[in-house]
C-alpha positions, -999 to +999 in steps of 0.1 A: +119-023+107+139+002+129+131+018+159+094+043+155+105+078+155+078+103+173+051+114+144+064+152+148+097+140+145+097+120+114+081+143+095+105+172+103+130+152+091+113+141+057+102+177+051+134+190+058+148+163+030+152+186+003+167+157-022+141+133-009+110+160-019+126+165-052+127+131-059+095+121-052+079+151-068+095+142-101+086+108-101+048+113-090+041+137-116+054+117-140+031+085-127+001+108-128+011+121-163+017+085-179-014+073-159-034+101-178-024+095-208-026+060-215-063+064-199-070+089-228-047+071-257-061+033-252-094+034-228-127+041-242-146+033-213-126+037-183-152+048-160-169+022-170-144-008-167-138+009-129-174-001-123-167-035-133-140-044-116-162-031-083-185-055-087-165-086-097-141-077-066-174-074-042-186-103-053-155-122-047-157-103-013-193-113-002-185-152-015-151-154-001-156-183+019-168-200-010-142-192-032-111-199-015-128-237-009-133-237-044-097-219-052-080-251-025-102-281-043-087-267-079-055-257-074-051-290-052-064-310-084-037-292-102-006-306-081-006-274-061-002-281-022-025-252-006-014-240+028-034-222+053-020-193+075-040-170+106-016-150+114+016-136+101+041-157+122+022-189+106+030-181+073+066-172+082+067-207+100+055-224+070+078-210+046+107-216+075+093-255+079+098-259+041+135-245+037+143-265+069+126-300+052+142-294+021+179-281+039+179-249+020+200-218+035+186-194+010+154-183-012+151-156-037+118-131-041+100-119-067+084-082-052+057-095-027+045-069-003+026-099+014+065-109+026+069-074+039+033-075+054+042-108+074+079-096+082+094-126+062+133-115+058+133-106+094+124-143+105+145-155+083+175-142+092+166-147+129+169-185+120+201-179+102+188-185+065+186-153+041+157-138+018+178-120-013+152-092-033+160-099-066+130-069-077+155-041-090+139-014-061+137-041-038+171-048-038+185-011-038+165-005-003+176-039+010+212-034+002+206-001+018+188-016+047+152+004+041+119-005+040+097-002+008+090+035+001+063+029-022+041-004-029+048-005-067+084+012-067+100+006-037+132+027-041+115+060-063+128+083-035+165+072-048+178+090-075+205+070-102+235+093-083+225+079-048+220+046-066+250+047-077+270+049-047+248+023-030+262-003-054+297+010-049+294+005-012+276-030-012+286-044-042+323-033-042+312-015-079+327+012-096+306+043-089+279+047-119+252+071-122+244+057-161+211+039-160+223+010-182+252+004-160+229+005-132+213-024-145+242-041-158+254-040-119+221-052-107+217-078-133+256-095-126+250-098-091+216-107-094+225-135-119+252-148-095+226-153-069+200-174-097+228-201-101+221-228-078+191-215-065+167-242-047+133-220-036+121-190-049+089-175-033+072-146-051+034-125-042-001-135-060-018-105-075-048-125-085-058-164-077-089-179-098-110-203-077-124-218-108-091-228-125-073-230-090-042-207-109-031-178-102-019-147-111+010-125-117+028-099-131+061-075-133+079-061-158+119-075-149+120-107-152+126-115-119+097-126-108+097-153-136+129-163-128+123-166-089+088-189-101+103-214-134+141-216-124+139-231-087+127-269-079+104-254-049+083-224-056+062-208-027+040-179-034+020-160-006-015-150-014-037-125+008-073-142+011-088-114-005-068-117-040-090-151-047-118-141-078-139-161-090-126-167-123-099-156-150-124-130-171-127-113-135-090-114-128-083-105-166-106-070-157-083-061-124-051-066-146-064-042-178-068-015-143-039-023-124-008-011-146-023+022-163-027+029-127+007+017-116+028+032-136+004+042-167+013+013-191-008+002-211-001-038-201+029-052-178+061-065-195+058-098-179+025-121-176+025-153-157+001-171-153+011-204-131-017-233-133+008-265-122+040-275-106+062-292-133+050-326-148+063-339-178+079-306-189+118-300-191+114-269-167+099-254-141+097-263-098+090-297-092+065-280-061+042-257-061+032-243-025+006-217-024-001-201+012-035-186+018-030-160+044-056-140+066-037-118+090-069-098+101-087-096+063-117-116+078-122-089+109-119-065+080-145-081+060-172-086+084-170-048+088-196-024+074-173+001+059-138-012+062-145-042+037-141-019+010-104-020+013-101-052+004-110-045-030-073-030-032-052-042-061-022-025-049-016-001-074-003+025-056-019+054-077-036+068-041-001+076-035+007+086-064-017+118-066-019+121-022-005+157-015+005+145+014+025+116+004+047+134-024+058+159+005+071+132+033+077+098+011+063+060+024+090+059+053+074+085+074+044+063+077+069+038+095+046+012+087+043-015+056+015-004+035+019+041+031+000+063+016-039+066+016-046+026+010-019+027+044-042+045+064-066+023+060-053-013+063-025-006+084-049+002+114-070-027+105-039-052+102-017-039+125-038-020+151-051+014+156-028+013+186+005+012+169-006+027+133-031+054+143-011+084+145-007+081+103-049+092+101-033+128+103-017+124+069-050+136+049-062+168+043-098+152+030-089+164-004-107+131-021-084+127-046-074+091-037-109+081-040-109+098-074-081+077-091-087+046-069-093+021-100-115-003-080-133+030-064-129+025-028-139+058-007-106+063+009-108+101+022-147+086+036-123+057+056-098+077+070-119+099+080-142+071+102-113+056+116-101+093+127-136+087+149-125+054+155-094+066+171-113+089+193-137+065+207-164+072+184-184+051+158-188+015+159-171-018+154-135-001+154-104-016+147-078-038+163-069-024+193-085+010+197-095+006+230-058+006+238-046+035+224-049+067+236-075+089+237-072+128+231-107+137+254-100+175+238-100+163+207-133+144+209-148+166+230-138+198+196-151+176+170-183+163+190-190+200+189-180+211+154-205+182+145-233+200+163-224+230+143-220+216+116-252+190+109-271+224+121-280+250+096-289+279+117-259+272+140-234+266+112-248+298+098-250+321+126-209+309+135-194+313+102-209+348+102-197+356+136-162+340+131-145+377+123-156+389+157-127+365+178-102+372+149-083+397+174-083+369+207-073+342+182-042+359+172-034+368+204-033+335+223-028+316+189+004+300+208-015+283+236-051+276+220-049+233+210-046+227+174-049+264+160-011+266+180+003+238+160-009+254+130+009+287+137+040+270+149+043+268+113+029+288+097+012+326+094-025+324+108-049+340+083-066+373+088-110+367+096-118+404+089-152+403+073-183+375+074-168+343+067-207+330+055-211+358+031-174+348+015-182+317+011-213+318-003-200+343-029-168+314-036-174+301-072-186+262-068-205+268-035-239+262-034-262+269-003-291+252-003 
């Protein structure tokens, strides 16, 4: 990943990207509007199945230690080795240690943002050996030298014109702008790379303790070649993807692509159980690594557990406000968006991923589509306390960052006001009266002067209680 930009910074630039907002705000509406109406066309119970897949992911959760013994004693049984990896750099090494046994240069990946999680190309090309994206997005942003954009489509802030001249430039391809010939371009240089190809390594969207298998799916193609066509396939799996069985994984899948990308099933289902045995194709190994990377301090954590319920869908991006106005790469982290906020601190640290808590406005709408209902805006919002110095059990490495003491010391009082009904009360009605001093030193007063950098501050001419008591949905109790 390059060089992090100042927050401020990178989202002047994003917001000043006038092709980039255009982009994305044609492709999220359309995610929203196929999620919508395959949800109405084919669901009859959607709320329902939303409930189910809660509690078959929290039970999985609460047992994990349980399951993943049971996943290793199955899948061993099945002639699948089972690898075990802390941290990030110990699953690179082990995926490095098995090219370097084996005396291959180069592997091939199916989409797996567990690779990008652990940094995998990176350490690979530090040992002089290359990771080629064979996913169609995955390989536009690393041709392009980008990071994902998106969890689910990688390159949806590219239209086909700027595609286009990306394969011209690092493909040496006449410039195309044709979706078809898009593809055709893709699939040529991606079908050069196949030949000859000794290790693929692809992601796990669900592993079944009970059958030791797992799970996964895509709609190219890819992803089955990178797992059948090599002798060696290695596939990374978060600890937190292991259910307990297939009718529980079966549940996550009928959620995961309506929310995607709002079809109905993916293109592609595979379902891998066993290397090769007496078959005519297929690897020879199977290598699955079981990777924590921080999910275990998450899961002994009162609140931040619920994350792991994530099926990386990508549909909290897909209707965040936020997100559709600056794209993934302003996060400048792995995992954007909503779901972002949340891990990222947890994985990476609230030191180096806590300025992103700023990209919510509270609006809830995350934890409204959220398929396996995890309370997002409710998360964000205790890390935000977190990242003051308030609240318990915070994340990995709070107590290193830096603390804004105004900014604790504001919302420490706001909570006073607020949790008080008399106070709350007697200050929304008296709001009007410093209308005249906030306008006047609007430019020097924290917070409200960032706002009116901006953007016009709004007139507070009459009781701000009585207003909003009279606003249609407000009810004061």
């Amino acid at each position: 990943m390059s060089k992090k930009l100042p927050h401020d910074q990178i989202v002047k630039i994003k917001l000043g990207d006038s092709q980039l907002r255009q982009n994305l705000t044609v492709a999220m509406h359309t995610l929203q509007k196929n999620r919508l109406n395959v949800i109405n066309a084919k669901f009859k119970n959607w709320q329902g199945l939303r409930d189910k897949a809660k509690k078959a992911k929290n039970n999985a959760l609460m047992s994990l230690s349980d399951r993943l013994i049971e996943f290793e004693k199955n899948a061993t049984a099945n002639g699948i080795k089972v690898h075990w990896a802390s941290s990030a750099t110990d699953a690179c090494e082990i995926i490095y240690e098995l090219m370097r046994q084996n005396n291959i240069k180069k592997i091939l990946k199916g989409k797996s943002m567990a690779s990008e999680e652990i940094g995998l190309n990176h350490y690979l090309a530090n040992k002089g050996l290359n990771a080629i994206e064979t996913d169609l997005g995955e390989l536009i942003i690393q041709l392009n030298d980008e990071a994902p954009v998106h969890i689910v489509v990688p390159a949806i802030h590219k239209n086909r014109n700027e595609i286009g001249k990306i394969f011209q430039e690092k493909l040496g391809a006449d410039l195309e702008n044709e979706p078809e010939k898009l593809n055709q371009i893709a699939r040529k240089h991606l079908r050069d790379q196949f030949e000859g190809l000794e290790m693929g390594l692809s992601g796990v969207n669900f592993a079944m303790s009970k059958e030791g298998a797992f799970w996964l799916i895509e709609n190219e193609g890819n992803g089955r070649m990178c797992t059948t066509a090599p002798q060696i396939h290695v596939a990374l799996c978060g600890i937190e993807k292991v259910m307990e069985s297939f009718e529980d994984a079966a549940t996550m899948v009928h959620l995961l692509t309506p929310s995607a990308t709002g079809q109905f099933i993916p293109t592609y289902n595979n379902i891998i159980t066993a290397p090769r045995n007496e078959e005519l194709d297929g690897p020879k190994e199977v290598h699955l690594i079981l990777f924590d990377h921080h999910r275990s301090d998450m899961l002994a954590h009162h609140d931040y557990y619920e994350a792991l319920r994530c099926i990386r869908c990508g549909a909290c991006m897909n209707f965040c406000p936020v997100y559709d106005k600056i794209g993934g790469h302003s996060y400048q982290t792995i995992y954007p968006g909503p779901i972002g906020e949340v891990i990222s601190p947890n994985i990476f640290g609230m030191e180096a991923t806590g300025d992103i808590l700023t990209f919510c406005s509270l609006c809830g709408r995350c934890s409204e589509v959220c398929p396996v209902r995890i309370p997002l805006a409710d998360l964000i919002r205790k890390l935000r306390a977190n990242k003051v110095g308030q609240g318990k059990n915070s994340p990995l490495s709070t107590q290193n960052g830096h603390k804004n003491r105004g900014e604790a010391f504001a919302m420490k009082q706001f909570a006073n006001v607020a949790t008080n009904g008399a106070l709350w009360r007697f200050s929304l009605s008296k709001a009007h009266l410093f209308n005249k001093a906030l306008h006047k030193f609007q430019n020097s007063i924290p917070v409200i002067k960032n706002w009116s950098k901006y953007k016009e501050l709004p007139q507070i001419k009459k009781d701000l209680y009585k207003e909003l008591e009279n606003m249609e949905g407000v009810r004061y109790e």
